[in-house]
C-alpha positions as CSV (number, residue, x, y, z in Angstrom):
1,X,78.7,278.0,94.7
2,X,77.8,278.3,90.9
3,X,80.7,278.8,88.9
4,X,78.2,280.1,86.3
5,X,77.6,284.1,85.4
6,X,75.7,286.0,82.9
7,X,77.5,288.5,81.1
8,X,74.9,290.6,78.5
9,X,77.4,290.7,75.2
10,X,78.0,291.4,71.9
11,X,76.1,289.5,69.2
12,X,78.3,288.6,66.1
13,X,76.0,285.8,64.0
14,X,76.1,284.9,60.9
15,X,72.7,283.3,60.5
16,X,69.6,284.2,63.0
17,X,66.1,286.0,63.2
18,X,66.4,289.3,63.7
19,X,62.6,290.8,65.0
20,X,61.8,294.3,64.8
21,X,58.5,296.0,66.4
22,X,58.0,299.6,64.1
23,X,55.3,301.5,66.5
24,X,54.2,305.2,65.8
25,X,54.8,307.7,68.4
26,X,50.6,308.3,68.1
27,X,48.2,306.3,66.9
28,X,47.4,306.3,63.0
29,X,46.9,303.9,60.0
30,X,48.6,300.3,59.7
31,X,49.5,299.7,56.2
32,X,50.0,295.9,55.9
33,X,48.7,292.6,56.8
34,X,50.6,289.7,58.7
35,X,52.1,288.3,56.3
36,X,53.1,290.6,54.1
37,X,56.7,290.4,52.4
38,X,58.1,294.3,52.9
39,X,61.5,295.5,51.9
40,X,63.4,298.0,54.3
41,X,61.4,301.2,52.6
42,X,58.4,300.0,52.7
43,X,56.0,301.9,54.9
44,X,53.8,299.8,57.4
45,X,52.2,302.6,59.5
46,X,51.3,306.3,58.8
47,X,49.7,309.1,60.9
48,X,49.4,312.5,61.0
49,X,50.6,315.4,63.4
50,X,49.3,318.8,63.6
51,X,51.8,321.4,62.0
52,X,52.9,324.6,63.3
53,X,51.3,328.0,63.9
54,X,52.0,330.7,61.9
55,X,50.9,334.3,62.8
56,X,50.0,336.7,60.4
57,X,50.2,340.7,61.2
58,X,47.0,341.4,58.7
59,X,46.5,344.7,60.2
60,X,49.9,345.6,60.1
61,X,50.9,344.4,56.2
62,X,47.4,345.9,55.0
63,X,47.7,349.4,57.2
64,X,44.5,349.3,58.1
65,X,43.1,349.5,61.9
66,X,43.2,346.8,64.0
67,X,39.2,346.3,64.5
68,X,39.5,346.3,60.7
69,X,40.8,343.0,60.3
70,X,38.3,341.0,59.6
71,X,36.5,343.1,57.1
72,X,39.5,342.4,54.6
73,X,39.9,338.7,55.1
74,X,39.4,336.6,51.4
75,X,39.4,333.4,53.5
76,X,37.3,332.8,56.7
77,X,38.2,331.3,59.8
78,X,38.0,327.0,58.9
79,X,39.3,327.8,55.6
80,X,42.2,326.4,53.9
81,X,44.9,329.0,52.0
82,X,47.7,327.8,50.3
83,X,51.2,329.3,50.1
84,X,52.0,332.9,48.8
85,X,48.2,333.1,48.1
86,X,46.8,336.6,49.0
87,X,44.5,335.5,52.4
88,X,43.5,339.4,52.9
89,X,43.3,342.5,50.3
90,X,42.4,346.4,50.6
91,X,41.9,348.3,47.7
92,X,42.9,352.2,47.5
93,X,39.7,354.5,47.1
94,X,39.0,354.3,43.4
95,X,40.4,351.0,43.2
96,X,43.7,351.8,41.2
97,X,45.9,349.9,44.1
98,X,45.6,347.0,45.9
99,X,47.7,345.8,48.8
100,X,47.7,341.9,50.2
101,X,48.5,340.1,52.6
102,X,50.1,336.5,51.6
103,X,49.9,333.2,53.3
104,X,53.4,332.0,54.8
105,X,52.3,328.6,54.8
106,X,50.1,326.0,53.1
107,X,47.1,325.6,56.2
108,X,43.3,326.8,57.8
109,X,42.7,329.9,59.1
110,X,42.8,328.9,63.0
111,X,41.9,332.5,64.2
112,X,41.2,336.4,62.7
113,X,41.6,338.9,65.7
114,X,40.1,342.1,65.2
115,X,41.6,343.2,68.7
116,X,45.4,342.0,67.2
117,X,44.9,342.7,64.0
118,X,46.4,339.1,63.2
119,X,45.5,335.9,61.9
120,X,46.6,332.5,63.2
121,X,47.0,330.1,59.7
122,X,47.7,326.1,61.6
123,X,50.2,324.5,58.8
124,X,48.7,321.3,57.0
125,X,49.0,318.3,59.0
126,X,52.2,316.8,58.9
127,X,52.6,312.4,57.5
128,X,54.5,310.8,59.9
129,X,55.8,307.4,58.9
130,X,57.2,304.4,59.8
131,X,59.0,302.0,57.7
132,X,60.2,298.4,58.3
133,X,63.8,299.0,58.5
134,X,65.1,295.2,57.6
135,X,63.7,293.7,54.5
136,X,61.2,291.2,55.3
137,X,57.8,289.3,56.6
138,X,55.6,291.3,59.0
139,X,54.8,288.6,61.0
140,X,52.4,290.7,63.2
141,X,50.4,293.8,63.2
142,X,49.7,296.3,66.2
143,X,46.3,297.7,65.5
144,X,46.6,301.2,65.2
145,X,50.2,301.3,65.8
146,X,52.4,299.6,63.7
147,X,54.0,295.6,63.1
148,X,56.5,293.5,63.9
149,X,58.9,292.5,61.1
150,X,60.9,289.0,60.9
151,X,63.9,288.2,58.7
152,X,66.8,285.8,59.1
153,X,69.5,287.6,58.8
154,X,73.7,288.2,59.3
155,X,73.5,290.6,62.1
156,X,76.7,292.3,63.8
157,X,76.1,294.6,67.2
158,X,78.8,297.3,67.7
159,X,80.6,298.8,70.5
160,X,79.8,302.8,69.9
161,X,78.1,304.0,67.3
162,X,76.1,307.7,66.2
163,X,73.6,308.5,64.1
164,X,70.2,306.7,63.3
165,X,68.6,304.4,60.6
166,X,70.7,303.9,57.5
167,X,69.8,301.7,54.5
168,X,72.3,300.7,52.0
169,X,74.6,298.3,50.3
170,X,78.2,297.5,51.9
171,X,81.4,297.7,50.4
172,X,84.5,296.6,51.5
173,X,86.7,299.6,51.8
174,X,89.8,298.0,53.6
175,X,92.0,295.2,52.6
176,X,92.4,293.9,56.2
177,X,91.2,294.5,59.9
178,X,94.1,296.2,60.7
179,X,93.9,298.9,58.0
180,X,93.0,302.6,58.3
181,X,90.0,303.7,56.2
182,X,91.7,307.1,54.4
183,X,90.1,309.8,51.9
184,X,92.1,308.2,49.3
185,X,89.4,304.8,49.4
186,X,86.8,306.9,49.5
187,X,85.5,307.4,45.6
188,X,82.3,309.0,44.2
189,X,81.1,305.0,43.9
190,X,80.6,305.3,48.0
191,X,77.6,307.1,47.1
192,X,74.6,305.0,48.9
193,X,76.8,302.5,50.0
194,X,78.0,301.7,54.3
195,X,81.7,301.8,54.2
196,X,83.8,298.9,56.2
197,X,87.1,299.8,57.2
198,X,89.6,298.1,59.2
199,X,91.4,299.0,62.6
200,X,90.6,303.4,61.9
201,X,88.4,306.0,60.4
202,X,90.1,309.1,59.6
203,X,88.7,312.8,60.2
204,X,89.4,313.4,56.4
205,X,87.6,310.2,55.5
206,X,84.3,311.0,57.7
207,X,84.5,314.3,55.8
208,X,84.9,312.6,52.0
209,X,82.3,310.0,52.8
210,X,79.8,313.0,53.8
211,X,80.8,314.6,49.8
212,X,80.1,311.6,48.5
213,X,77.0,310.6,50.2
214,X,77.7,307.2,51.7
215,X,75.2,306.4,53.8
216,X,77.6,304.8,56.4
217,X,80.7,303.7,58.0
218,X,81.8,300.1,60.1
219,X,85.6,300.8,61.3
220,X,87.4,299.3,64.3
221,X,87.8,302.8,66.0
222,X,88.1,306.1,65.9
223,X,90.1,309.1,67.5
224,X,88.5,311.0,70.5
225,X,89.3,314.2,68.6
226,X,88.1,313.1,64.6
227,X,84.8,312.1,67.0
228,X,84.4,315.5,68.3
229,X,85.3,317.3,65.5
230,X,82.7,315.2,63.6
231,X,79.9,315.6,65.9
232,X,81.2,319.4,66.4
233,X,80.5,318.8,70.6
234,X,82.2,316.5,72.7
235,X,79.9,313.5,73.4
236,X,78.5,312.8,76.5
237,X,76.9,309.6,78.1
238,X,73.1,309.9,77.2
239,X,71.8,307.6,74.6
240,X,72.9,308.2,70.8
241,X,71.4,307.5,68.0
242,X,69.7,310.7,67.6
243,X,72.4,313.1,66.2
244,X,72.1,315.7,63.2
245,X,74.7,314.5,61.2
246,X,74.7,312.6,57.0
247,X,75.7,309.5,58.3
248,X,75.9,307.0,60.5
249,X,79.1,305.8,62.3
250,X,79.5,302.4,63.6
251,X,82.7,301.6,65.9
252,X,82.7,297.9,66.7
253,X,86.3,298.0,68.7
254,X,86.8,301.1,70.5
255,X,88.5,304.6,70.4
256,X,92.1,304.9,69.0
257,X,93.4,302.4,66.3
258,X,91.7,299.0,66.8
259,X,92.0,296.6,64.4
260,X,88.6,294.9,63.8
261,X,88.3,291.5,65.3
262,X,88.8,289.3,62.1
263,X,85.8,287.3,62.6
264,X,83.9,290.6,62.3
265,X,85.4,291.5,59.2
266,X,85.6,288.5,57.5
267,X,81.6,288.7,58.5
268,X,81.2,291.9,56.7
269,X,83.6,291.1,54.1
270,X,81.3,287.8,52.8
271,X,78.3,289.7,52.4
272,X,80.2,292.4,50.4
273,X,77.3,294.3,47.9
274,X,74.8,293.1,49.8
275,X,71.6,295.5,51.2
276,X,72.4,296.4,54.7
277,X,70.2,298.1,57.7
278,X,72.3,300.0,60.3
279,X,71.6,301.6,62.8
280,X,74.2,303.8,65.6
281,X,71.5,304.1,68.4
282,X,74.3,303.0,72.1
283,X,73.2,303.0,75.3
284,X,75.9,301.3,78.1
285,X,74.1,302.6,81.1
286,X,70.6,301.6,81.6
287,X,68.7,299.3,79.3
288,X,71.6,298.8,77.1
289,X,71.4,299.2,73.5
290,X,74.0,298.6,70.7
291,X,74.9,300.0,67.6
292,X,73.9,297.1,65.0
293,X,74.6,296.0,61.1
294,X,71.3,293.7,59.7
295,X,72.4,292.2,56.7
296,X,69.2,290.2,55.6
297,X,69.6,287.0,54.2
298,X,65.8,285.9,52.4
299,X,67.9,282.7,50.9
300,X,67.0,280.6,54.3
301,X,63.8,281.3,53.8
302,X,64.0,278.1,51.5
303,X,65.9,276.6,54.1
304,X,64.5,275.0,57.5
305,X,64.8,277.7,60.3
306,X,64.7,275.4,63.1
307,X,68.6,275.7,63.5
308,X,68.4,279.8,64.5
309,X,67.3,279.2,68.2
310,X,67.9,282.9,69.6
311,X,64.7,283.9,68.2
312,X,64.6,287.8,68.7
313,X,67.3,290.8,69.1
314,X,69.0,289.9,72.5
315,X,70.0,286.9,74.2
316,X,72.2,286.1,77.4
317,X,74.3,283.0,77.7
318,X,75.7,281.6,80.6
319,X,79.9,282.7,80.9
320,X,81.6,279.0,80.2
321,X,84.8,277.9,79.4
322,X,85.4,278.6,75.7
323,X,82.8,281.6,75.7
324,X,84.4,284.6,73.3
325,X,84.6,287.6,75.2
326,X,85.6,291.1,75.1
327,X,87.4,293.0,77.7
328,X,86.2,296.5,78.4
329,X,88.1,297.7,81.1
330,X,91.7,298.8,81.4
331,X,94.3,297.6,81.3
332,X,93.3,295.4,78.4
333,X,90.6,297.7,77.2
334,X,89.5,296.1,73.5
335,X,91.3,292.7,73.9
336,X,89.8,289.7,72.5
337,X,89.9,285.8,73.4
338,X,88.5,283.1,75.1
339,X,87.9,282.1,78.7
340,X,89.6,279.6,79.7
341,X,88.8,279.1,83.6
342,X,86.2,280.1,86.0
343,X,87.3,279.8,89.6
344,X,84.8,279.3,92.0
345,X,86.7,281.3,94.6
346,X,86.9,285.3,95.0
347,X,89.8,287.0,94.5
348,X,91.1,290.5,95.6
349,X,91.8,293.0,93.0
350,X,93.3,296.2,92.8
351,X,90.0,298.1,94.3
352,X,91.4,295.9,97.3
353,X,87.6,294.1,96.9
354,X,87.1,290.5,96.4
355,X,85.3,289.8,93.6
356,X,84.1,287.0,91.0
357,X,87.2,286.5,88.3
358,X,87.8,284.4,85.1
359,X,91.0,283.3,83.3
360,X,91.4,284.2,79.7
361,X,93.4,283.5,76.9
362,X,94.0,286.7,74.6
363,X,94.0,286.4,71.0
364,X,97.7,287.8,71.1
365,X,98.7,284.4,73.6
366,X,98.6,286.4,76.8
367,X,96.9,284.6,79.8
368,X,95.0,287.2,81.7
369,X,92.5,287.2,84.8
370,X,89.9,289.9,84.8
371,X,87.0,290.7,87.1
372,X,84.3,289.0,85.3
373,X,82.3,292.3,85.3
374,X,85.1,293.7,83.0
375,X,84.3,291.2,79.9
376,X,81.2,291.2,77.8
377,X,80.5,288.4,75.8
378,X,80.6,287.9,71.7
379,X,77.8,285.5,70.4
380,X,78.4,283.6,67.7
């Protein structure tokens, strides 16, 4: 019997290649070449969508009859208006007043009803882009839908996060892992930046960060409650990432006060000031996704890249002895260390089932054994 298993974990590197694939929802316009040296703004695929319908009462803001319609109309159907221009006008009988009728919207004249007495006016098509999210190389292009970007980079998965793509530069907003991240850190020079605290994010420190326009936060944990209140809904166990809220919240521990794994923040804290991606998109249940920091680093360009073997966003490694795991499962929810046996052997656990176990060493000295299910992995 293998003593081998394969945990999918958390990747902590300092040096790899991240690859991103940016794809359009619909088919448009690719806007660079393989090869091509972007930077995280830079667009690399546009379309367009069809805007809204608007509907027009005519009849109704001119007082005429509804067959009437039509008769009035200064633009024809397949004609463009522009907004708060007059579209239709009646004049009184010798001409002394005039009463319009005033496009909502910038758009074409879809449709004049002389049965409704309204006009249909289909807003101007609507650019929907794409940008490349990390700064640098496009290493392929989709035809009609978008390109892959390449960049070796720091790159840091979380365990929870909200919110969606963030761009920015870091600062270090915490002295140590174990430190909460207040209001009173929190200055107007946050503006732009992704915040890193240490062990806890404070509901009056979400709220300063929003006034000041930081872009993001990277924190150990957070309260249930500050959560909620933040979101203004309790969360539920669909995939994130897509929330309405200023900015994006990274927790790379867990809920409660957690101080941040030091190897995570000493991470962060080396590449202080430098341009960040972020992004809070989780899903634990199917086709798991984590909240992620890419922190590109263009300097190995000059260096061989051989070296970065896990070439792309996710990897799995075989659980050995040594392996740096993560417990997520009570009763040591959030613990760190290192496994330090696999037995071959099933054991019996609480659930009264035999299952596959390892032995770990906790970063605190505590020798543990877990269901091997309960632990995810850390790459490093």
């Amino acid at each position: 019997m293998s003593s081998q298993a394969y945990t999918p974990g958390l990747k902590r590197k300092a040096a790899t290649i991240v690859r991103k694939t940016r794809m359009l929802p619909i088919q448009g316009e690719v806007l660079v070449k393989k090869g091509d040296a972007v930077e995280a703004n830079t667009i690399v695929a546009r379309t367009f969508i069809l805007g809204d319908v608007q509907v027009v009462n005519v009849a109704g803001l001119l007082g005429i009859d509804l067959w009437e319609t039509s008769q009035y109309m200064l633009r024809k159907e397949g004609e463009k208006v522009e907004k708060e221009e007059p579209m239709a006008m009646i004049k009184s009988f010798f001409g002394l007043f005039k009463r319009h009728a005033y496009a909502p919207v910038s758009g074409t004249v879809e449709r004049i009803s002389d049965i409704t007495g309204q006009v249909i006016i289909r807003e101007s098509r609507v650019p929907l882009e794409v940008d490349a999210y990390i700064q640098g190389k496009a290493v392929e292009t989709l035809p009609n839908e978008g390109a892959i970007i390449e960049t070796p980079a720091a790159f840091i998965q979380g365990i929870f996060g909200v919110g969606g793509e963030k761009k920015g530069r870091l600062m270090i907003c915490s002295d140590s892992p174990s430190e909460a991240l207040t209001a009173r850190e929190i200055e107007s020079k946050c503006k732009g930046k992704i915040l890193v605290g240490g062990a806890l994010v404070t509901n009056d420190a979400l709220q300063k960060a929003i006034k000041v326009g930081a872009k993001g936060i990277v924190v150990g944990g957070i309260d249930d409650n500050d959560l909620t209140n933040f979101l203004g809904y309790k969360i539920g166990v669909a995939i994130t990432g897509q929330e309405n809220i200023p900015l994006t919240l990274i927790i790379t521990e867990g809920f409660g006060e957690m101080a941040m794994s030091e190897k995570t923040f000493s991470l962060l804290k080396e590449f202080d000031g430098r341009s960040a991606s972020i992004n809070g998109a989780t899903q634990i249940r199917a086709g798991v996704m984590r909240p992620e920091i890419v922190i590109p680093r263009p300097e190995l360009l000059r260096k061989k890249l051989g070296g970065l073997e896990d070439k792309g966003e996710f990897l799995e490694k075989g659980l050995l002895p040594g392996t740096p795991i993560r417990i997520i499962r009570e009763p040591h929810f959030g613990a760190l260390g290192v496994v330090s046996k696999l037995p071959v052997l099933l054991k019996k656990v609480e659930t009264e089932s035999d299952v596959r176990v390892l032995e770990a060493k906790l970063d605190d000295g505590r020798q543990v054994i877990v269901p091997r299910a309960n632990v995810e992995i850390i790459e490093e």
